[in-house]
C-alpha positions as CSV (number, residue, x, y, z in Angstrom):
1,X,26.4,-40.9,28.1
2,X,27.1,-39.5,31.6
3,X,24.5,-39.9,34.3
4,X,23.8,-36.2,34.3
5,X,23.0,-35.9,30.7
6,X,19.6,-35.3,29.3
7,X,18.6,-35.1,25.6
8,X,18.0,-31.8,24.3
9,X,15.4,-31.0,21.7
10,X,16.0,-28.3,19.0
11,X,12.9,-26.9,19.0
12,X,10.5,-26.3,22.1
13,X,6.7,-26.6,21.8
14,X,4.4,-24.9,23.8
15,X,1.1,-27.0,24.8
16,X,-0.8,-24.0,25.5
17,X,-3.5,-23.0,23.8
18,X,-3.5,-19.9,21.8
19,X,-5.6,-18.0,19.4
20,X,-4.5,-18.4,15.4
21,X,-6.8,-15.8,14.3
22,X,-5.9,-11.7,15.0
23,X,-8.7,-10.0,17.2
24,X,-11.4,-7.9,15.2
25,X,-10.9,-4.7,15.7
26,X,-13.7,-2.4,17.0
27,X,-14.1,0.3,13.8
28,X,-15.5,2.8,16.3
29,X,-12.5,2.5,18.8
30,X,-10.3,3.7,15.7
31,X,-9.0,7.2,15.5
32,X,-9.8,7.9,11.4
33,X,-7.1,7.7,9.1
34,X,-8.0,8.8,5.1
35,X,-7.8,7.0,1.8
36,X,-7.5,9.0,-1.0
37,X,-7.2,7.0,-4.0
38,X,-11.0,6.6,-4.8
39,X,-10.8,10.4,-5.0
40,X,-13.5,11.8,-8.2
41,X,-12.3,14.0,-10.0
42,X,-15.1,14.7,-12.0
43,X,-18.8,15.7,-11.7
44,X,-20.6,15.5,-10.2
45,X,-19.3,15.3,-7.1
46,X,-15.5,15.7,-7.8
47,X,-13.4,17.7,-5.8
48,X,-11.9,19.1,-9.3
49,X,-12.9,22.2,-8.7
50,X,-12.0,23.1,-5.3
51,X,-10.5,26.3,-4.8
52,X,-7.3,26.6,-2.4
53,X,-9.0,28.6,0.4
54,X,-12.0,25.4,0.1
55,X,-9.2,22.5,0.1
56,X,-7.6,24.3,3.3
57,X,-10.6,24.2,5.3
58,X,-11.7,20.9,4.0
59,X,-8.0,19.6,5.3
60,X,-8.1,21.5,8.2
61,X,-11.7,19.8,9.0
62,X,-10.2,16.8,8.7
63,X,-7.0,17.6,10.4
64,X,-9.9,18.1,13.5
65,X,-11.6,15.2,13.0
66,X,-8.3,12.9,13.8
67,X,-8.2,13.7,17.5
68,X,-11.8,12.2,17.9
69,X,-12.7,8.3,17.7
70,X,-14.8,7.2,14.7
71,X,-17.7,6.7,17.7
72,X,-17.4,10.1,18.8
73,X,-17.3,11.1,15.3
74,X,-20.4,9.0,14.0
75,X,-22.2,8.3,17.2
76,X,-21.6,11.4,19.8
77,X,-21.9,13.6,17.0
78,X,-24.5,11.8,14.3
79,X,-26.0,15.1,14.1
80,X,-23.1,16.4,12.0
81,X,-21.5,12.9,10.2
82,X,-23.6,10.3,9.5
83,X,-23.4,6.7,8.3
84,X,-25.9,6.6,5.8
85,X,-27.5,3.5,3.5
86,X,-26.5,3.3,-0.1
87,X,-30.5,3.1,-0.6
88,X,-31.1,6.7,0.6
89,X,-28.9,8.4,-1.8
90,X,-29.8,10.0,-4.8
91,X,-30.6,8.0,-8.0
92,X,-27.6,9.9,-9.8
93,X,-25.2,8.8,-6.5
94,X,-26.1,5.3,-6.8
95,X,-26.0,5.3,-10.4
96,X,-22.0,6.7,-9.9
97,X,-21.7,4.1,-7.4
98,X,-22.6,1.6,-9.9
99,X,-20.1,2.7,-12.4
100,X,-17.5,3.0,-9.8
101,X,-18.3,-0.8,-9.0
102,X,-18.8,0.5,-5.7
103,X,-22.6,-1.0,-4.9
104,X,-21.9,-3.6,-3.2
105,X,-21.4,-0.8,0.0
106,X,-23.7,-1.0,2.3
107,X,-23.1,2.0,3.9
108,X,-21.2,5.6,3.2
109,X,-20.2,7.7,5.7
110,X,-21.2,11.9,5.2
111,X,-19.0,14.3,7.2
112,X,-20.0,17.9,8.0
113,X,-17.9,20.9,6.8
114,X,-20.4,23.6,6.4
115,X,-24.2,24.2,6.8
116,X,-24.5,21.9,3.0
117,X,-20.9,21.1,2.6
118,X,-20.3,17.7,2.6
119,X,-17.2,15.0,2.1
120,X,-18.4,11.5,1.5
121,X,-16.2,8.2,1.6
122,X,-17.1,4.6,3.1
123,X,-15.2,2.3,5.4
124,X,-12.6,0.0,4.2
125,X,-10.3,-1.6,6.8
126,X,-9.4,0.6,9.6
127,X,-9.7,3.7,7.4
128,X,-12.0,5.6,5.6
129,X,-11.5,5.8,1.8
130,X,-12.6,9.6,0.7
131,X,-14.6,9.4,-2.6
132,X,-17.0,12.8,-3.1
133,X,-16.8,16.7,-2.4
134,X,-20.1,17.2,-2.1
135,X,-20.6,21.4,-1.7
136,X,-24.5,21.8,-2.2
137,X,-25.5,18.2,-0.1
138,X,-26.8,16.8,-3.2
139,X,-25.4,12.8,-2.4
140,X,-28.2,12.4,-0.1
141,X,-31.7,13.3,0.1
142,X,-32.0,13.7,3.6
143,X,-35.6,15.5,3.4
């Protein structure tokens, strides 16, 4: 071996110090994005019997609603859309919930479309998974 020769490694490791785990991500930074899998279809709060002229408002309400962050959507504007306790819906809500297996949720989120109209859905990940058409604001008691 020459005098100018050094050994070379294959691989190079870094000594620095650097966080394994991804960042948690602030929910109410998030523009919304929809889930609609969990969709009911059924009463009694399906959206099975939405009409076309009520399915085009309700998309474009939420076609709206993506230009906002979920903190100016459920904080700036709680007077409208609301994050509300599983405990203050109705008894026949929470009894769906149960059969849904979905009562171990905390929390759903209600978003205005009319004066009673309501869509309801909860948080899962970065999005928010749409669940009820609720036209005559019967999911929540809010007397």
């Amino acid at each position: 071996m020459g005098k100018d020769k050094k050994p070379k490694a294959a691989i190079s490791l870094s000594l620095e110090k650097k966080p394994s785990a991804e960042p948690v991500r602030d929910f109410y930074k998030l523009y919304p994005a929809w889930r609609i899998a969990r969709l009911e279809m059924r009463d009694p709060f399906g959206w099975h019997e939405l009409d076309r002229s009520t399915l085009d408002s309700i998309r474009k309400r939420l076609v709206s609603l993506e230009s906002s962050t979920w903190k100016e959507i459920l904080i700036d504007q709680n007077h409208w859309n609301h994050e509300v306790p599983r405990a203050r819906l109705t008894k026949e809500a929470q009894e769906r919930l149960t059969a849904l297996a979905l009562d171990d949720q905390e929390y759903f989120v209600s978003l205005r479309l009319t004066w009673k109209e309501r869509i309801w859905g909860f948080k899962s990940d970065d999005a928010l998974t749409l669940l009820w058409w609720d036209p005559a604001h019967d999911v929540w008691d809010d007397k």
